[in-house]
LUMMAR-676081 format. One record per residue (C-alpha): residue number from 0; x, y, z; residue in one letter. Coordinates in pm, 1 decimal, always signed. Layout:
! residues N
+-----+----------+----------+----------+---------+
| num |        X |        Y |        Z | residuo |
+-----+----------+----------+----------+---------+
| NUM |        X |        Y |        Z |       A |
...
+-----+----------+----------+----------+---------+
END
This chain:
! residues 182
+-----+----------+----------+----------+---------+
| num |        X |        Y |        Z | residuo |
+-----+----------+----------+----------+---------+
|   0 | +12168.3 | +10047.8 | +10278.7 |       X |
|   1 | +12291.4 |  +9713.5 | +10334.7 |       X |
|   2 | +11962.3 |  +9581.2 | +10355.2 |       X |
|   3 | +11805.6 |  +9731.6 | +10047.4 |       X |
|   4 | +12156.7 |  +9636.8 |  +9869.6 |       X |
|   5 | +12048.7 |  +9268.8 |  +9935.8 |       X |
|   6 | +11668.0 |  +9324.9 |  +9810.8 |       X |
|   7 | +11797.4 |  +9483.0 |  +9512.1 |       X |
|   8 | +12027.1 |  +9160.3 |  +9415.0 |       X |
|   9 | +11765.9 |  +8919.7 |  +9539.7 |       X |
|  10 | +11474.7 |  +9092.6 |  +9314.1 |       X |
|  11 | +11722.7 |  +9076.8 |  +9015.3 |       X |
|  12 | +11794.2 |  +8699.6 |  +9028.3 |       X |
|  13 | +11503.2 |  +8504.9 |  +8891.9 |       X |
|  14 | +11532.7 |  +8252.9 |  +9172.6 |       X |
|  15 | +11435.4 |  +8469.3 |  +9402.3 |       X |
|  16 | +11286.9 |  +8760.7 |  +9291.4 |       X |
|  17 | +10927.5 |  +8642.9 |  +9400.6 |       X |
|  18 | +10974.4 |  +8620.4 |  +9682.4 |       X |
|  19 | +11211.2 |  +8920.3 |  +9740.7 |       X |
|  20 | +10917.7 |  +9128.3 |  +9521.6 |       X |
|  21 | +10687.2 |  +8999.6 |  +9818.8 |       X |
|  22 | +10869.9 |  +9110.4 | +10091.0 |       X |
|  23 | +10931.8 |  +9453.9 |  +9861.9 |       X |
|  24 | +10569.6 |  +9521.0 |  +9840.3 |       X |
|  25 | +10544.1 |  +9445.6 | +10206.5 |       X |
|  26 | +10782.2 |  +9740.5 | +10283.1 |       X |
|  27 | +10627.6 | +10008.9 | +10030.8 |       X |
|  28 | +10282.7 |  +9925.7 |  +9978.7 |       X |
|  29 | +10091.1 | +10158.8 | +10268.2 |       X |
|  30 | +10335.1 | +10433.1 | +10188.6 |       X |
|  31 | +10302.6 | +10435.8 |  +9815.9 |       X |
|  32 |  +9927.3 | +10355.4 |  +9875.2 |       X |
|  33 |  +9865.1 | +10711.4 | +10051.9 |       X |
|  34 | +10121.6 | +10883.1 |  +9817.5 |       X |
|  35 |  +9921.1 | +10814.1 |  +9501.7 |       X |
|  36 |  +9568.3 | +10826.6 |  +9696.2 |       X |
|  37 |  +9649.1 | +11186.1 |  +9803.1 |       X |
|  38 |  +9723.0 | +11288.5 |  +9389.0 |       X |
|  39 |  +9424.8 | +11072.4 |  +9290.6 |       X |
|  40 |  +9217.3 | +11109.8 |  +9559.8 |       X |
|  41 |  +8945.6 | +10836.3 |  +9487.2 |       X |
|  42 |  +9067.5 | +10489.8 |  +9659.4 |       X |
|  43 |  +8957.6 | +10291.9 |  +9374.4 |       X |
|  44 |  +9179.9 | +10481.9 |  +9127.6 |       X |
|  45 |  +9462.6 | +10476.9 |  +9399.5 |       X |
|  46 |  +9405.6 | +10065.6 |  +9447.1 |       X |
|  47 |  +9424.9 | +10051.5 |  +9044.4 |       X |
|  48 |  +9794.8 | +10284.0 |  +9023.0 |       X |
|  49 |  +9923.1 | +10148.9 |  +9310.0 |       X |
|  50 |  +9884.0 |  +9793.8 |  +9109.6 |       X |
|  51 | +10033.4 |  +9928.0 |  +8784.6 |       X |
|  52 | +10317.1 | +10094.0 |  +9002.6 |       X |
|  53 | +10378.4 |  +9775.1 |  +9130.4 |       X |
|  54 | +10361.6 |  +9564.4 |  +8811.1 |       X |
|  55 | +10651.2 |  +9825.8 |  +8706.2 |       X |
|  56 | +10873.2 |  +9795.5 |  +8954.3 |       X |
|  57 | +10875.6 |  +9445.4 |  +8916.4 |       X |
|  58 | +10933.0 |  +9409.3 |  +8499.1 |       X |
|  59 | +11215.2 |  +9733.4 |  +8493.3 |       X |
|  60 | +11388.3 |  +9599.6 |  +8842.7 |       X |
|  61 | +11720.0 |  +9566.5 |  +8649.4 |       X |
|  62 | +11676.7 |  +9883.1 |  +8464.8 |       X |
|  63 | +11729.5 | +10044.0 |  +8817.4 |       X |
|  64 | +12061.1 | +10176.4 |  +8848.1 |       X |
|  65 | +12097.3 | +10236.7 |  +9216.2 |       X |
|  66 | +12165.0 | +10614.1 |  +9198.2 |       X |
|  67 | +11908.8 | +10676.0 |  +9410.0 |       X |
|  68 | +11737.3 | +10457.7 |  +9664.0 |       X |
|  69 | +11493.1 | +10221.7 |  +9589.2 |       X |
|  70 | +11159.9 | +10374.8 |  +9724.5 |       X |
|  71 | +11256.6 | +10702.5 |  +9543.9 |       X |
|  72 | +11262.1 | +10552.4 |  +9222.9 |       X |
|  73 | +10934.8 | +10365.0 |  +9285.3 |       X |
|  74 | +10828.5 | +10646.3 |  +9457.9 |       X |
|  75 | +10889.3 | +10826.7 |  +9097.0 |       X |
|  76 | +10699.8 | +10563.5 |  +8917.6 |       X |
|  77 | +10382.8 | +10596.8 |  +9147.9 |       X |
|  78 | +10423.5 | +10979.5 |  +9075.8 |       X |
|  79 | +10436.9 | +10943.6 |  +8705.0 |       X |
|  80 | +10171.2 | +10681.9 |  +8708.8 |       X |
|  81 |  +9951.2 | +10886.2 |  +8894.6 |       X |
|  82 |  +9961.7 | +11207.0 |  +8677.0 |       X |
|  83 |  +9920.3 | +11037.4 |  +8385.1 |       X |
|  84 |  +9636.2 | +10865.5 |  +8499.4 |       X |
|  85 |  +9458.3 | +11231.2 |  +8627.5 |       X |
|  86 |  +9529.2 | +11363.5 |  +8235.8 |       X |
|  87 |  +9386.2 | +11103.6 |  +8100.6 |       X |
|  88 |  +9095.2 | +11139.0 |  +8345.1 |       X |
|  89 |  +9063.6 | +11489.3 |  +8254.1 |       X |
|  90 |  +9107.1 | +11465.5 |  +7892.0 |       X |
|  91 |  +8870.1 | +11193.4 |  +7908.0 |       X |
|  92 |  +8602.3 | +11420.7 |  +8047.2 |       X |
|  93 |  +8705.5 | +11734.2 |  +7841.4 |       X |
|  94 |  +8800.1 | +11964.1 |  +8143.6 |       X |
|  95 |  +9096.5 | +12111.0 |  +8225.2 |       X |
|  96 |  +9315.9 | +11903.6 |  +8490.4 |       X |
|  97 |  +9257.9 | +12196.1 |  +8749.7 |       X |
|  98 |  +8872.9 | +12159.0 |  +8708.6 |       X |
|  99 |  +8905.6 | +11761.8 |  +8713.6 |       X |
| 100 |  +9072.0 | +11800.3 |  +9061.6 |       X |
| 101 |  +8817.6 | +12047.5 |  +9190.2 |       X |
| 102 |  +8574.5 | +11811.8 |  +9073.9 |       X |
| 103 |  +8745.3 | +11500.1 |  +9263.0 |       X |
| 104 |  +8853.2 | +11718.6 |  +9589.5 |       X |
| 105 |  +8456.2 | +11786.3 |  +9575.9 |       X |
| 106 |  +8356.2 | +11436.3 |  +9542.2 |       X |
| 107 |  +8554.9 | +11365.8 |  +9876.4 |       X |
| 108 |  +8251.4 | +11352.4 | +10110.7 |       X |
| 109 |  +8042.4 | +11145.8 |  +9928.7 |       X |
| 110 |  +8347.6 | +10879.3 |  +9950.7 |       X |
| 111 |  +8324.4 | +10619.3 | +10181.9 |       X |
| 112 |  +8713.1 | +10632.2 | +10246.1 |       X |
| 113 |  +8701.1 | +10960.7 | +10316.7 |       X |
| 114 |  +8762.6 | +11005.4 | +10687.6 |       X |
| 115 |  +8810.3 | +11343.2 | +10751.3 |       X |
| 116 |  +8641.0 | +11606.9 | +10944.2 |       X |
| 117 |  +8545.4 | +11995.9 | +10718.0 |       X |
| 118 |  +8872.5 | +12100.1 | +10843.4 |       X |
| 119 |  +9076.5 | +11823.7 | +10630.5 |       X |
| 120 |  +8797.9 | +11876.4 | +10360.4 |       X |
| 121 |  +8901.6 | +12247.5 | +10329.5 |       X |
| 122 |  +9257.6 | +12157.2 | +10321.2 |       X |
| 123 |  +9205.5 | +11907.1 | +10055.8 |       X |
| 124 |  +9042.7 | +12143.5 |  +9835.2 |       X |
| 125 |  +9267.6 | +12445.5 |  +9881.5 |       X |
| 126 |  +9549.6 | +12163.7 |  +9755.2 |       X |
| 127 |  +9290.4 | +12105.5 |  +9485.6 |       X |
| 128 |  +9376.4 | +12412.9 |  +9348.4 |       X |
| 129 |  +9700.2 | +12433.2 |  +9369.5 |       X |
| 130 |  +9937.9 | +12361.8 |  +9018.7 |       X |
| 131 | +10026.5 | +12014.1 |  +8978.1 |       X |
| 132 | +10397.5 | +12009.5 |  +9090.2 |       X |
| 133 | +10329.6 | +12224.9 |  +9403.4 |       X |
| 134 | +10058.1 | +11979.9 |  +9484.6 |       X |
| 135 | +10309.3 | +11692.6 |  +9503.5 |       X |
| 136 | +10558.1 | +11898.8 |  +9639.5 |       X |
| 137 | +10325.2 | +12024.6 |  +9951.6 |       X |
| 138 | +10180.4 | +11660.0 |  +9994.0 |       X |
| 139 | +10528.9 | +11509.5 | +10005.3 |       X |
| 140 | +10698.4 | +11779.6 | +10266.6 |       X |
| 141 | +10315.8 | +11841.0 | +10482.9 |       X |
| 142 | +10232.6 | +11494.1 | +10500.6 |       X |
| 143 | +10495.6 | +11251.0 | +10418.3 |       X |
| 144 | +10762.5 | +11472.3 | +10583.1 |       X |
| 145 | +11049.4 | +11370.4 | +10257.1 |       X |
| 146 | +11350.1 | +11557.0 | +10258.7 |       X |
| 147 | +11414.5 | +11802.1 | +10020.8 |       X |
| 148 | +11687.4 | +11609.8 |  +9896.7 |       X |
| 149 | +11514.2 | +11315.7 |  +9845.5 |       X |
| 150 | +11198.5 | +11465.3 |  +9653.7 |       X |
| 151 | +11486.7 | +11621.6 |  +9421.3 |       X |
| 152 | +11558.5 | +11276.3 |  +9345.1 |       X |
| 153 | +11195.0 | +11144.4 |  +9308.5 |       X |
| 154 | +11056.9 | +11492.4 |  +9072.7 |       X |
| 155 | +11392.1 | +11546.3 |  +8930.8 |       X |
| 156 | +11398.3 | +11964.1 |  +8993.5 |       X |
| 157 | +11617.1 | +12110.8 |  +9205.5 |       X |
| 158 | +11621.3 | +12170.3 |  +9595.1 |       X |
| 159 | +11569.9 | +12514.5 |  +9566.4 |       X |
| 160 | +11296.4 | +12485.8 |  +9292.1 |       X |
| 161 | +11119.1 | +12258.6 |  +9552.6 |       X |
| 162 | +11145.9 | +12490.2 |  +9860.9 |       X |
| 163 | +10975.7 | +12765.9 |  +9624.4 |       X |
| 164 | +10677.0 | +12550.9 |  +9511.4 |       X |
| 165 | +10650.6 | +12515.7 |  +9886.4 |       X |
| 166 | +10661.3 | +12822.9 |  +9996.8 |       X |
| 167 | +10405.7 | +12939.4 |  +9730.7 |       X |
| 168 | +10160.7 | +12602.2 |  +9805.5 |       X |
| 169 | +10214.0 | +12724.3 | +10159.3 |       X |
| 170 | +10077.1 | +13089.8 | +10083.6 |       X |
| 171 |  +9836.3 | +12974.8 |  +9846.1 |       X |
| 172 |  +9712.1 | +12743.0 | +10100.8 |       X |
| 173 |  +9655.6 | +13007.8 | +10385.5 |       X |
| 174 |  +9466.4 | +13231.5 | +10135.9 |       X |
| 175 |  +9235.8 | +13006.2 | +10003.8 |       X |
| 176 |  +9161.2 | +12923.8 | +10395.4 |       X |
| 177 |  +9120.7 | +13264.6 | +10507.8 |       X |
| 178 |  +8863.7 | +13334.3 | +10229.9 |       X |
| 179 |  +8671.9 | +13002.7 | +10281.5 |       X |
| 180 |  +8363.6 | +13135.5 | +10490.5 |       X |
| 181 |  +8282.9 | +12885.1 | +10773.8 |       X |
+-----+----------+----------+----------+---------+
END
């Protein structure tokens, strides 16, 4: 805390928040990167949020008010970045958000960043389908193992509220699994 204490004062005074913002994006950048790639799911759109997260941070810096931590609240900014970027999207292309993802989760083996074996491909498409808020709530618990405590303080909702969108991702997960035929 001590540490982050120090980035936060050093970002806030002009002399040296450059170089503090540099060492900042240092820290965060990977983890934000994959955070925002796994709503958005196309790298190009993730390179683009990730940017405009970034450029946020650094112009509301002393807006922060240090209730929470520091990667929550950009952590919170990448979120809201990244689903308003997918409306938009989906607006743009007159389909319904669910049917935009479907479309994207779809698109994932024709990307070149796209690593994954059928397995991860299956998984990625069951969270496809899955509302918007359990989506981020399964990808932050599954694969970016954050406390429930912490994700309260990133999506603003309760602890409880977030171990329920689990549990029902969870089950919704296994279902559409068991019913995709191999």
């Amino acid at each position: 805390m001590k540490d982050e204490a120090l980035l936060i004062k050093q970002l806030i005074d002009p002399k040296t928040k450059n170089t503090a913002f540099n060492v900042l994006i240092k820290l965060y950048k990977e983890r934000l990167y994959w955070h925002i790639r796994k709503i958005v799911i196309i790298h190009d759109d993730a390179d683009d949020i990730l940017q405009n997260t970034f450029i946020k941070v650094f112009k509301n810096i002393t807006k922060f008010n240090q209730q929470s931590k520091l990667f929550s609240w950009m952590y919170r900014i990448a979120t809201n970045e990244s689903i308003t970027f997918l409306n938009k999207k989906a607006k743009k292309k007159n389909v319904s958000l669910v049917d935009y993802q479907q479309q994207l989760a779809s698109s994932l083996t024709s990307d070149d960043f796209f690593s994954g074996d059928e397995i991860q491909l299956i998984l990625q498409k069951a969270i496809a389908t899955l509302p918007q808020k359990q989506q981020l709530v399964f990808n932050m618990k599954y694969f970016d193992n954050i406390k429930y405590e912490e994700m309260s303080e990133i999506l603003e909702t309760s602890v409880g509220a977030l171990k329920a969108s689990y549990f029902h991702a969870v089950k919704k997960i296994e279902r559409y699994i068991k019913n995709k035929k191999y």
